[in-house]
TIMI-2910 file (N, C-alpha, C, CB; in pm, 1 decimal, decimal comma, always signed):
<rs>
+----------+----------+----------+----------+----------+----------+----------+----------+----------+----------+----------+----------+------+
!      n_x !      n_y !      n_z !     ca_x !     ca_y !     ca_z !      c_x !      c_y !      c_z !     cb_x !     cb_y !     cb_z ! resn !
+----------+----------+----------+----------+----------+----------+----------+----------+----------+----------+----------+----------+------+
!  +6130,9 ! +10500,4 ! +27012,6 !  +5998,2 ! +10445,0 ! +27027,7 !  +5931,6 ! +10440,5 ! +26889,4 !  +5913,8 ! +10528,9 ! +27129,0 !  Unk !
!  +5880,8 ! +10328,7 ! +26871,0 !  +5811,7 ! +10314,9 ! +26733,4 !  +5658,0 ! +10352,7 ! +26747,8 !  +5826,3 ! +10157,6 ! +26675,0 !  Unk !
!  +5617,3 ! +10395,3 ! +26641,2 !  +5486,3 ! +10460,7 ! +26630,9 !  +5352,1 ! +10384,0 ! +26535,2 !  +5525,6 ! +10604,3 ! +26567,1 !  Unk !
!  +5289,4 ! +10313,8 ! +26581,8 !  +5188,7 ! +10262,9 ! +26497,0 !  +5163,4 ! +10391,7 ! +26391,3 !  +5050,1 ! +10213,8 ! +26589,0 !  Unk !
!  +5130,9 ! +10320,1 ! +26301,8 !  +5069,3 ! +10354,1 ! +26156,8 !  +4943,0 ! +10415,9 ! +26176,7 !  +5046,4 ! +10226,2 ! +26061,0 !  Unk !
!  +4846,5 ! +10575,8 ! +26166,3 !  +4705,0 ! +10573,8 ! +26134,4 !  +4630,2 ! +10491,6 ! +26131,2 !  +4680,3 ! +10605,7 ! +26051,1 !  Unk !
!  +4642,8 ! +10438,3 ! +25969,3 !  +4537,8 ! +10300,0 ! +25962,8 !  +4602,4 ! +10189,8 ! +25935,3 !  +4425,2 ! +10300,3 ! +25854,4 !  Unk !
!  +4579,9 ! +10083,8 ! +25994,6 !  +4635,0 !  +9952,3 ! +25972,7 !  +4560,5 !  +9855,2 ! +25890,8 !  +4656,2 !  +9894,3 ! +26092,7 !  Unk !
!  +4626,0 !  +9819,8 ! +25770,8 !  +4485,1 !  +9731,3 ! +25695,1 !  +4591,6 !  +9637,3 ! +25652,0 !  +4366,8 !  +9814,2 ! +25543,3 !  Unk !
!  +4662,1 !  +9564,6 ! +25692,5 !  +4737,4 !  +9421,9 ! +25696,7 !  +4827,2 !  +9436,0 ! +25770,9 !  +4793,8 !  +9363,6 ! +25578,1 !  Unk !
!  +4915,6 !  +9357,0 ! +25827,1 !  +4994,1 !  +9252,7 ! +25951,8 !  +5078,7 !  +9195,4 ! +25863,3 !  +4897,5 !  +9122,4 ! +26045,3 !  Unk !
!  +5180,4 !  +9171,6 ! +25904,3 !  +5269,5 !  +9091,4 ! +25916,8 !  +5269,4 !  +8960,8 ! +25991,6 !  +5345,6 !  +9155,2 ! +25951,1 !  Unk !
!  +5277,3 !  +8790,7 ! +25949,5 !  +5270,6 !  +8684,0 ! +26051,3 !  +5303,7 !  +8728,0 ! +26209,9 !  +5373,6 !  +8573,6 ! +26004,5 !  Unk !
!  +5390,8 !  +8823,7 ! +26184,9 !  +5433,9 !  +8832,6 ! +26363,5 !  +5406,5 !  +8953,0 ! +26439,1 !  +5594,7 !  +8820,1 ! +26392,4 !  Unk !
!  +5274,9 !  +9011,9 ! +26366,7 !  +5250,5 !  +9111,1 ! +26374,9 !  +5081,8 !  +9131,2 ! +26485,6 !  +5264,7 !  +9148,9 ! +26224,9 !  Unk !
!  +5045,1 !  +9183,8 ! +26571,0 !  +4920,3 !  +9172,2 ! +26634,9 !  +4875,2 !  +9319,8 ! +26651,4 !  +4929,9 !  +9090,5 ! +26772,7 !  Unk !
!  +4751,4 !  +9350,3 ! +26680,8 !  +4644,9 !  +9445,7 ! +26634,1 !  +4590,8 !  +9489,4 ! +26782,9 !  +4518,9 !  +9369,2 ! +26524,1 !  Unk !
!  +4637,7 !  +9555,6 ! +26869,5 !  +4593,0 !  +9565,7 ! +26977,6 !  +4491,4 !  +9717,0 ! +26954,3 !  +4719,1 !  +9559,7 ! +27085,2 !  Unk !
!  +4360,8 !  +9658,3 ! +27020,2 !  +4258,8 !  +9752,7 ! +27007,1 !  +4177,2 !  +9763,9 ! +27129,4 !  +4176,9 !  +9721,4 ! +26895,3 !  Unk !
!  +4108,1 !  +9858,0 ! +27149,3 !  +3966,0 !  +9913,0 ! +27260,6 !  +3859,3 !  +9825,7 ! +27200,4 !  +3905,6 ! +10110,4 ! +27250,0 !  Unk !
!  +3825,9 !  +9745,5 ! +27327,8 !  +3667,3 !  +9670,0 ! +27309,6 !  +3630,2 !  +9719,4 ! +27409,3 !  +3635,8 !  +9504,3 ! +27307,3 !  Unk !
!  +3474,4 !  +9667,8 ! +27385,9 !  +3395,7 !  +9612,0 ! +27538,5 !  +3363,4 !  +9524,6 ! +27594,7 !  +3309,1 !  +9630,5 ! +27565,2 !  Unk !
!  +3364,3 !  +9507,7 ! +27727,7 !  +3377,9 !  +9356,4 ! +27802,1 !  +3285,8 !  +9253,0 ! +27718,6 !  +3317,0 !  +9359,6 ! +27978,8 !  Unk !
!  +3214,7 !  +9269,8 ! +27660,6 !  +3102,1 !  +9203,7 ! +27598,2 !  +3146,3 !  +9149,6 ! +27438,6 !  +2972,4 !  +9316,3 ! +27596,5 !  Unk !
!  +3265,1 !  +9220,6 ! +27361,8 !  +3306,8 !  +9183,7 ! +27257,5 !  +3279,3 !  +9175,8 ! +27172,2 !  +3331,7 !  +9129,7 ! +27252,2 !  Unk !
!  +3176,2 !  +9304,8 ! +27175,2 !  +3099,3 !  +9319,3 ! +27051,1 !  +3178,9 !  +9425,0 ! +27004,6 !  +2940,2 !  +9348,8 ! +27060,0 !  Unk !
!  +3224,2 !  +9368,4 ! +26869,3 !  +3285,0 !  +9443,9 ! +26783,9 !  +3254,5 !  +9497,8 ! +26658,9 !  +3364,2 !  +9398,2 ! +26770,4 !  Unk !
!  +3158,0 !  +9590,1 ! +26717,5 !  +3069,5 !  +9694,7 ! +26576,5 !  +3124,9 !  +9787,9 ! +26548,9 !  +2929,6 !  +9763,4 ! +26593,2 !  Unk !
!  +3223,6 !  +9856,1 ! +26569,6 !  +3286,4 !  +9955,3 ! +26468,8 !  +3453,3 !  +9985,4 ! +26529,7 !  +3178,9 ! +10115,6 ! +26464,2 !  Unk !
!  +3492,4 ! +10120,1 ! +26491,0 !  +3604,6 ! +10109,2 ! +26473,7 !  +3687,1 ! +10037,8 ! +26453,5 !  +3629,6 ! +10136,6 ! +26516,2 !  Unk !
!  +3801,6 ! +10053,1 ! +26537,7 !  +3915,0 !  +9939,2 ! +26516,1 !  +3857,0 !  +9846,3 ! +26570,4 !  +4058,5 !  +9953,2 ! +26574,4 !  Unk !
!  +3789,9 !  +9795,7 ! +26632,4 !  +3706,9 !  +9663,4 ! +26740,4 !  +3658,9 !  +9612,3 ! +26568,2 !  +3520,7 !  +9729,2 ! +26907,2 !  Unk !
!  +3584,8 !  +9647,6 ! +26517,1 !  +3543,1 !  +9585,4 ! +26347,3 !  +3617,9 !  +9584,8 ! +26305,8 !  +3464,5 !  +9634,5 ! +26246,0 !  Unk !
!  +3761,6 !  +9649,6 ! +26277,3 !  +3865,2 !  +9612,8 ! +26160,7 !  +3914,8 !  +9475,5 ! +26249,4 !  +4009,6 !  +9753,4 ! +26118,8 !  Unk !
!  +3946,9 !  +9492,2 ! +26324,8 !  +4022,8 !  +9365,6 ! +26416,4 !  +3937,9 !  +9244,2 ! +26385,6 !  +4024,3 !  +9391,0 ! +26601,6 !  Unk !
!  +3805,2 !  +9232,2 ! +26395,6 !  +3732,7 !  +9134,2 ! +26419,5 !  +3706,8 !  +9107,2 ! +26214,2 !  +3584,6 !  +9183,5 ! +26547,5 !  Unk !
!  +3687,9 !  +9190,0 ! +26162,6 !  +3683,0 !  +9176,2 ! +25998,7 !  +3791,2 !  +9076,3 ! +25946,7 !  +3713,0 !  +9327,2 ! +25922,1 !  Unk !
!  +3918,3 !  +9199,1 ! +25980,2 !  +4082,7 !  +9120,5 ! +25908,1 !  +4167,2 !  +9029,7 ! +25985,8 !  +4204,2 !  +9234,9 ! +25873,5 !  Unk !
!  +4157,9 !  +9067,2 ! +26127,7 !  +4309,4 !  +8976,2 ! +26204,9 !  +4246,0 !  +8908,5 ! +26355,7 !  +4479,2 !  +9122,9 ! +26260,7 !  Unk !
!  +4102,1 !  +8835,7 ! +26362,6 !  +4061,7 !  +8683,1 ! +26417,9 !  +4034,6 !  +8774,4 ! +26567,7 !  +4216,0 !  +8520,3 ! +26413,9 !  Unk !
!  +4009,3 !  +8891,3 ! +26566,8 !  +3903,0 !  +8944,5 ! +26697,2 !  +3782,3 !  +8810,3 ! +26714,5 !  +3800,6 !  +9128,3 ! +26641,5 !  Unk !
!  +3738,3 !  +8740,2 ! +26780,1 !  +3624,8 !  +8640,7 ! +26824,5 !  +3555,9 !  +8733,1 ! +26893,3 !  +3661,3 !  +8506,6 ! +26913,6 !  Unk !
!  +3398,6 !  +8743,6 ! +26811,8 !  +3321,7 !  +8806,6 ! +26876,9 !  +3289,5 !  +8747,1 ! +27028,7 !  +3217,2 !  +8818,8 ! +26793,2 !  Unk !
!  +3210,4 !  +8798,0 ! +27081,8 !  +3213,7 !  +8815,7 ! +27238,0 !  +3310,1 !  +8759,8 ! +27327,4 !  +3103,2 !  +8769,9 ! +27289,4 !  Unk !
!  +3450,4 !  +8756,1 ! +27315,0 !  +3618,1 !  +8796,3 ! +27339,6 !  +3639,4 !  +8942,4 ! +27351,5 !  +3720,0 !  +8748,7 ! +27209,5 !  Unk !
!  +3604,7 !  +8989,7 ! +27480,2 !  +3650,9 !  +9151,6 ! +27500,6 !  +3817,2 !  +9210,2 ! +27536,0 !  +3560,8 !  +9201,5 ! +27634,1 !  Unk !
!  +3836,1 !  +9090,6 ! +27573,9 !  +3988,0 !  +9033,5 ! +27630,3 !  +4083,4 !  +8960,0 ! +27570,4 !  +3978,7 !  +8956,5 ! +27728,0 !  Unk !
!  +4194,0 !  +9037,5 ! +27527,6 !  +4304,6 !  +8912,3 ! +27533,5 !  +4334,5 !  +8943,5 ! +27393,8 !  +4250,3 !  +8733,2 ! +27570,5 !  Unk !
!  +4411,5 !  +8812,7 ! +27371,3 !  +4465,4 !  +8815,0 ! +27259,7 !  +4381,1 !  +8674,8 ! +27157,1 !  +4634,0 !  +8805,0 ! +27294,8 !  Unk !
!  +4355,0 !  +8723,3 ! +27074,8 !  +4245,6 !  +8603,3 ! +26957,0 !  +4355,2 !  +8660,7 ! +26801,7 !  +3976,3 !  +8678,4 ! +26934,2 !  Unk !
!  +4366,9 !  +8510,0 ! +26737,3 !  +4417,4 !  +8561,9 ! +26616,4 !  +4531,4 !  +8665,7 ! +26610,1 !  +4313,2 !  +8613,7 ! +26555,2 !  Unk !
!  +4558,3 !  +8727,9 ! +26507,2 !  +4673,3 !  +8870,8 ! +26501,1 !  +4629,5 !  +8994,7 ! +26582,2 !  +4690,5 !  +8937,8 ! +26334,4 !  Unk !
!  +4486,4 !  +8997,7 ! +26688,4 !  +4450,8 !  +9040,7 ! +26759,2 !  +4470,2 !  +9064,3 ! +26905,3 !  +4393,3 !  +9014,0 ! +26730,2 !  Unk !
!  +4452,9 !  +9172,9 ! +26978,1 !  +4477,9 !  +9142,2 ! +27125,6 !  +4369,0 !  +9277,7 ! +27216,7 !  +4683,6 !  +9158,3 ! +27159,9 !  Unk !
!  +4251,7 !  +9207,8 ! +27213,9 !  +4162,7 !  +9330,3 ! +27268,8 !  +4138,3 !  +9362,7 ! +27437,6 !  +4015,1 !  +9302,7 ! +27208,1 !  Unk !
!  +4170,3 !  +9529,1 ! +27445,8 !  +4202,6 !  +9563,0 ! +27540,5 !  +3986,3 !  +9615,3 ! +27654,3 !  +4344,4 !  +9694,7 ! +27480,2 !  Unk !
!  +3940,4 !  +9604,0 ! +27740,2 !  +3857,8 !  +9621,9 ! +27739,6 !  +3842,1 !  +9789,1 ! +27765,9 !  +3816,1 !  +9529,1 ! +27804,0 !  Unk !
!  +3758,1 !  +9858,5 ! +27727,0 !  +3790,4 ! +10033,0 ! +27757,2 !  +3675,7 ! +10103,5 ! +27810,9 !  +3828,6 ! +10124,4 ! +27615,3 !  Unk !
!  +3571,2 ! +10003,1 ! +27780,5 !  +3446,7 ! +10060,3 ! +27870,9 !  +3370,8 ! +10017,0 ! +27972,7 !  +3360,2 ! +10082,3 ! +27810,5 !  Unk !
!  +3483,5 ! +10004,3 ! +28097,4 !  +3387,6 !  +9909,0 ! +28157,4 !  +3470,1 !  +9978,0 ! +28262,9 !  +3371,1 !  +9729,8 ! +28127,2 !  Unk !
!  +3519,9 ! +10106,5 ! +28268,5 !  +3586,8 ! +10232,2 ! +28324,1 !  +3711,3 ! +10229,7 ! +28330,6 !  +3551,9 ! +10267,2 ! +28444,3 !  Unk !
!  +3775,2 ! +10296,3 ! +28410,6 !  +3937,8 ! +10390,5 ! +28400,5 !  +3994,3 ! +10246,9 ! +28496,7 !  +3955,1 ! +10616,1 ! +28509,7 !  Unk !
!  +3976,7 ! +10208,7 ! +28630,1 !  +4002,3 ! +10122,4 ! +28684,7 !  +4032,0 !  +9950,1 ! +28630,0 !  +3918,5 ! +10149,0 ! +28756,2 !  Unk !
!  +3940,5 !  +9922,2 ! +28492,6 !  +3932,7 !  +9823,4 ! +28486,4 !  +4007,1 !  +9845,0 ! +28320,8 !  +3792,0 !  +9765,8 ! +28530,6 !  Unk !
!  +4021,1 !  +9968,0 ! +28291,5 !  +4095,2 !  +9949,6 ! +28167,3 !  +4258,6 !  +9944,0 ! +28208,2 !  +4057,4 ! +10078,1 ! +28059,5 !  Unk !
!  +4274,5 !  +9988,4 ! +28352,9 !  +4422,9 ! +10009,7 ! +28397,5 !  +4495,6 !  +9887,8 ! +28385,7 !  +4437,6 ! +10058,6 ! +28543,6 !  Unk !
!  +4380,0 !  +9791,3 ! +28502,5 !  +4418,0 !  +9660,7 ! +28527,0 !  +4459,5 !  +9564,0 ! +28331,9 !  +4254,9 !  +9589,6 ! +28636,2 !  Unk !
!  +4352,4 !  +9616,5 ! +28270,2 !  +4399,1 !  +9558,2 ! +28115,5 !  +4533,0 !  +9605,8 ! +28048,9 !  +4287,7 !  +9601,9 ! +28005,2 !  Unk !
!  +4534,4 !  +9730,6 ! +28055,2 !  +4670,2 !  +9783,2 ! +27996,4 !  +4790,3 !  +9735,1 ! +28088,0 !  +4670,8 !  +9952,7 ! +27988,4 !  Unk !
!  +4736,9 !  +9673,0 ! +28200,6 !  +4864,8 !  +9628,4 ! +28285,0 !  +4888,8 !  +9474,6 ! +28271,6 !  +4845,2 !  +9664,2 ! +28448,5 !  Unk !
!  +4769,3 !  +9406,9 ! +28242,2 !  +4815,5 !  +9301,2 ! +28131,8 !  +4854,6 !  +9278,1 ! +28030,9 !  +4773,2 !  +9251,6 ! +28105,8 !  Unk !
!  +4819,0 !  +9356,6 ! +27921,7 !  +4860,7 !  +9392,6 ! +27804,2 !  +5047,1 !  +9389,4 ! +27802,1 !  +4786,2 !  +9541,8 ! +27778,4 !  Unk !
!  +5103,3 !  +9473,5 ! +27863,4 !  +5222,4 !  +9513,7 ! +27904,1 !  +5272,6 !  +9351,2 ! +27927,5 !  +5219,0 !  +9628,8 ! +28039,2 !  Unk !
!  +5226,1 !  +9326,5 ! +28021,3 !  +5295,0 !  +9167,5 ! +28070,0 !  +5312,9 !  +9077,0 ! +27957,6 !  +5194,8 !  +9076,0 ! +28178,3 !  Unk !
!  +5199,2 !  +9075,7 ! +27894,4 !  +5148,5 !  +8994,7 ! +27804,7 !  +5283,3 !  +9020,0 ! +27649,2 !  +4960,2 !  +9051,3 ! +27781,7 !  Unk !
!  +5254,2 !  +9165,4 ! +27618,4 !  +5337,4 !  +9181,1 ! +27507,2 !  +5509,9 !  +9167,8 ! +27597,0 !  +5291,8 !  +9352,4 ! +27417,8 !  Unk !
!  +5558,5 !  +9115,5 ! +27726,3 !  +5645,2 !  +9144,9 ! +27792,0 !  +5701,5 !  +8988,0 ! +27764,2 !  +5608,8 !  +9210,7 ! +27933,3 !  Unk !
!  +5587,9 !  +8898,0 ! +27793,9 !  +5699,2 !  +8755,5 ! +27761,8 !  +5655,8 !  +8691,3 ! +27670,2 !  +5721,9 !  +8641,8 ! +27870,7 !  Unk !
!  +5632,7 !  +8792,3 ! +27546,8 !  +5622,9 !  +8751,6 ! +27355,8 !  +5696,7 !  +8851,1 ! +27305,5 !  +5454,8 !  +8759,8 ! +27262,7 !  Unk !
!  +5816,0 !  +8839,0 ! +27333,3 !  +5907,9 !  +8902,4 ! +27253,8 !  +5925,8 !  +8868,2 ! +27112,4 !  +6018,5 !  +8889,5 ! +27310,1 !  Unk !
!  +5861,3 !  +8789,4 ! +27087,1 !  +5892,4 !  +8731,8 ! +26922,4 !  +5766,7 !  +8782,1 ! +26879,7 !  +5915,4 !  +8543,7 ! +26884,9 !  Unk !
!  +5656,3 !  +8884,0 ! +26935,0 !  +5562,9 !  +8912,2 ! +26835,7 !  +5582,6 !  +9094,1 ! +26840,5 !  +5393,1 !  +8838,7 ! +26878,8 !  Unk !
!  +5522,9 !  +9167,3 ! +26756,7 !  +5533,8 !  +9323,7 ! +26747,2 !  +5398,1 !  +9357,2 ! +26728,8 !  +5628,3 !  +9385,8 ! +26626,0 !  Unk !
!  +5354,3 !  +9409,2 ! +26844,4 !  +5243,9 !  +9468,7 ! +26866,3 !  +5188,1 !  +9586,3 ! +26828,4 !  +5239,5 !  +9470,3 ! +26955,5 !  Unk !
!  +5121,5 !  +9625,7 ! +26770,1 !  +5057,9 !  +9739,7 ! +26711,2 !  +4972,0 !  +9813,4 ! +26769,0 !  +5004,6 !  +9713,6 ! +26616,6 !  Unk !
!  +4953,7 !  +9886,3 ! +26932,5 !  +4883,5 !  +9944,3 ! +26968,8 !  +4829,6 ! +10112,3 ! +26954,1 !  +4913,3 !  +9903,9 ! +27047,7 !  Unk !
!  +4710,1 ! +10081,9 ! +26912,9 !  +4560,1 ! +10175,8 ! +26866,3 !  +4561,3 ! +10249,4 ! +26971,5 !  +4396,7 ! +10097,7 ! +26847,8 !  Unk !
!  +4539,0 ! +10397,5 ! +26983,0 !  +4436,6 ! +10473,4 ! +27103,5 !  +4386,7 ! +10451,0 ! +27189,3 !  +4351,6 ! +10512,4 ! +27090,0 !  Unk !
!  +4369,3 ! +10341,6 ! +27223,2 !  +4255,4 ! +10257,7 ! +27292,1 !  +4197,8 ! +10374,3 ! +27378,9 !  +4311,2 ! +10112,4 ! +27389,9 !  Unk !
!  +4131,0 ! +10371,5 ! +27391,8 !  +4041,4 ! +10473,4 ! +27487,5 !  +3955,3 ! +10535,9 ! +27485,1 !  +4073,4 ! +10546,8 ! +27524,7 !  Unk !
!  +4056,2 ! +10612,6 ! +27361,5 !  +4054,5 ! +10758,0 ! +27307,5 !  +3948,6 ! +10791,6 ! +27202,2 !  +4189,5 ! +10790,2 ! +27244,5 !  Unk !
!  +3878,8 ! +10699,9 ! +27187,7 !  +3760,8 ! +10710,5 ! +27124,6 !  +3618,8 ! +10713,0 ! +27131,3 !  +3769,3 ! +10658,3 ! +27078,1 !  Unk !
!  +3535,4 ! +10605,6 ! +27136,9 !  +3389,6 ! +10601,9 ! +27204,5 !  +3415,0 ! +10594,8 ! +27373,1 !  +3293,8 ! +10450,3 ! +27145,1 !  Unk !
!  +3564,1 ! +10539,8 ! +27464,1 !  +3509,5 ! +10534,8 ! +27570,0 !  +3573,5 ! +10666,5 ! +27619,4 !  +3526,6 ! +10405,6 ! +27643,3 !  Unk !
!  +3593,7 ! +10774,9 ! +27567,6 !  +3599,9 ! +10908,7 ! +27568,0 !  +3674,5 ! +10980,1 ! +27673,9 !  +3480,8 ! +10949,6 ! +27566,6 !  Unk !
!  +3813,7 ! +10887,0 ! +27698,6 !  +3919,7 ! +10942,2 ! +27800,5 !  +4042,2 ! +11007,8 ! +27643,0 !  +4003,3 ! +10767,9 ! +27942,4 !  Unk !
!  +4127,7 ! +11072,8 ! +27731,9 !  +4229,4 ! +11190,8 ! +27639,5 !  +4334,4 ! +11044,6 ! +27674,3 !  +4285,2 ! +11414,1 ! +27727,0 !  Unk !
!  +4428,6 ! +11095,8 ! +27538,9 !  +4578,5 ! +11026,5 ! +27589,1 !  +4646,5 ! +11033,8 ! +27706,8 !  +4676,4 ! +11066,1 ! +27520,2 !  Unk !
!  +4619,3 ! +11159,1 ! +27732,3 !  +4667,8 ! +11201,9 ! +27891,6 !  +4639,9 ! +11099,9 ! +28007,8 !  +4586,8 ! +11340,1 ! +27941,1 !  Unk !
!  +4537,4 ! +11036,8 ! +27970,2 !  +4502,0 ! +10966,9 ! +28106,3 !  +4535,0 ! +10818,4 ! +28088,2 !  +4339,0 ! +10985,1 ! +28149,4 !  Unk !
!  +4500,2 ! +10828,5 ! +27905,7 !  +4538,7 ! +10675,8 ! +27872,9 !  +4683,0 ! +10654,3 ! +27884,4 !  +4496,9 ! +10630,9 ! +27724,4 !  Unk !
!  +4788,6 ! +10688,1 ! +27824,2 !  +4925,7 ! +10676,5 ! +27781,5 !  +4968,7 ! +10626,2 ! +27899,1 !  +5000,8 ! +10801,8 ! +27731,0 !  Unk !
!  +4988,5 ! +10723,3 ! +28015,1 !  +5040,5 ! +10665,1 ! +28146,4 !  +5005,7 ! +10527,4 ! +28176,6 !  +4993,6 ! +10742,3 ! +28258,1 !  Unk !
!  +4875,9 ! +10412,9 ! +28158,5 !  +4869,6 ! +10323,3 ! +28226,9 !  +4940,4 ! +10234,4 ! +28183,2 !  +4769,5 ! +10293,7 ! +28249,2 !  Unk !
!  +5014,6 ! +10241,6 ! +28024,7 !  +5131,8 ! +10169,6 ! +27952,3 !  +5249,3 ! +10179,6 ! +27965,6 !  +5136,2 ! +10181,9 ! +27847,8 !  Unk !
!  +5299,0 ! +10229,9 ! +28060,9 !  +5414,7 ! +10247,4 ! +28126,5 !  +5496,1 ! +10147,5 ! +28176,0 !  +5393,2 ! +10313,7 ! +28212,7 !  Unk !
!  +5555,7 ! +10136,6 ! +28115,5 !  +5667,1 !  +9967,2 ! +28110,1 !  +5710,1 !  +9912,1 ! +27987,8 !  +5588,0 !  +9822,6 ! +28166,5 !  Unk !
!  +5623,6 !  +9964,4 ! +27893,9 !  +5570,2 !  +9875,1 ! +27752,5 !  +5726,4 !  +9865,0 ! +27694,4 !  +5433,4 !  +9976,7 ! +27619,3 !  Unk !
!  +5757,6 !  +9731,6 ! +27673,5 !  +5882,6 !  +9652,7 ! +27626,7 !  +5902,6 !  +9742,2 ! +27437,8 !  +5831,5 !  +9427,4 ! +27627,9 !  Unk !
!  +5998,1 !  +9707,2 ! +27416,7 !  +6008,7 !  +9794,6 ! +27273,7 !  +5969,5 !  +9670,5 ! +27162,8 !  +6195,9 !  +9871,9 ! +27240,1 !  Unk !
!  +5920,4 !  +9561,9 ! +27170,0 !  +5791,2 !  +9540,5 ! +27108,2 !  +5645,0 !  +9552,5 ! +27002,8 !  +5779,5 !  +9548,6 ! +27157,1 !  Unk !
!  +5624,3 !  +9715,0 ! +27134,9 !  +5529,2 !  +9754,4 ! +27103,1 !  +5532,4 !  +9913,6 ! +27032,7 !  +5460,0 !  +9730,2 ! +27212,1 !  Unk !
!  +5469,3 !  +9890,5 ! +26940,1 !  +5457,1 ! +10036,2 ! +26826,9 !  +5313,8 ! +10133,7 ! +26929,0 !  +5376,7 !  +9964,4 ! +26592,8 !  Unk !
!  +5337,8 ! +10266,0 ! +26933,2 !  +5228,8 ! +10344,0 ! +27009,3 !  +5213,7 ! +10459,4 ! +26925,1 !  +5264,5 ! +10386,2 ! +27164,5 !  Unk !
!  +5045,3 ! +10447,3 ! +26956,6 !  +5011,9 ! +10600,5 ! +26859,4 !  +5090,2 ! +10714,0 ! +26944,1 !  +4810,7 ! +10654,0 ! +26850,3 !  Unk !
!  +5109,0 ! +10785,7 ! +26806,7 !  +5195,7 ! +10933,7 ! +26788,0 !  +5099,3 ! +10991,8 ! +26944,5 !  +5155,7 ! +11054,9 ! +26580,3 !  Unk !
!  +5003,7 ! +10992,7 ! +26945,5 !  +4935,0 ! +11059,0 ! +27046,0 !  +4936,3 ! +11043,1 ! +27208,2 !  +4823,3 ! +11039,6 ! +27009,5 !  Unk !
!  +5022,9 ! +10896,6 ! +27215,4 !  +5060,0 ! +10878,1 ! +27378,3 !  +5209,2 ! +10912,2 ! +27389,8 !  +5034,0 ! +10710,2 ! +27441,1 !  Unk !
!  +5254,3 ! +10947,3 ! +27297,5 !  +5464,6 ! +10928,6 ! +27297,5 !  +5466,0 ! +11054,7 ! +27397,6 !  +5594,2 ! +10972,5 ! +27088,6 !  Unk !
!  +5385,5 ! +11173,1 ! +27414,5 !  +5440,2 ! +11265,1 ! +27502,8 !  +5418,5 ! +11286,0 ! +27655,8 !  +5411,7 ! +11366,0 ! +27452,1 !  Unk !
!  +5303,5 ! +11110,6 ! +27658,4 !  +5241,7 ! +11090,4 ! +27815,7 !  +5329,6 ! +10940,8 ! +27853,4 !  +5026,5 ! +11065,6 ! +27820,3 !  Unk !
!  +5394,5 ! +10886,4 ! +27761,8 !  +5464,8 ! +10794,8 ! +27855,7 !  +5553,0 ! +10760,3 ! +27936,8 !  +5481,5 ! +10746,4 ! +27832,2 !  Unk !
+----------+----------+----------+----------+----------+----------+----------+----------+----------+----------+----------+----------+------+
</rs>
């Protein structure tokens, strides 16, 4: 299993930036601002994939971030030609542990790079 990088401050062409937004897509700090700064986050886009970007929504609760990480999965599932870089998502302002996050990525194609911090919940 590959492990995203700490901080990510450039991409590769085939490279995408998967991060924690909010449904609203306002992207004022953390990784939601690096995404939207360097690799084509579209502000109020809480969803999806924009640019070398692919924002996951994380505060809009546990239920509705599941259903995202279970797109996410699909999504990075039939783009095998891109390598996804997924962030904490969660694990930050919308203030769930890896523990709860890691599990809802369960499937995730080898693709996708995951912080050091979900490898022991997936």
């Amino acid at each position: 299993m590959e492990i995203t990088p700490d901080v990510v401050v450039t991409l590769r062409p085939d490279e995408v930036f998967v991060f924690g937004s909010n449904a609203a897509g306002r992207h004022g700090g953390g990784a939601a601002r690096i995404a939207h700064e360097r690799f084509g986050a579209v502000w109020g886009e809480g969803h999806g994939h924009h640019g070398q970007s692919y924002a996951i929504d994380t505060m809009s609760g546990l239920d509705v971030l599941a259903r995202e990480a279970r797109a996410f999965v699909d999504f990075a599932t039939e783009h095998p030609g891109l390598r996804f870089l997924l962030t904490p998502v969660g694990c930050g302002i919308a203030g769930y542990t890896p523990e709860q996050i890691a599990p809802l990525f369960a499937g995730l194609p080898g693709n996708v790079a995951v912080p050091s911090s979900f490898v022991p919940h997936l």
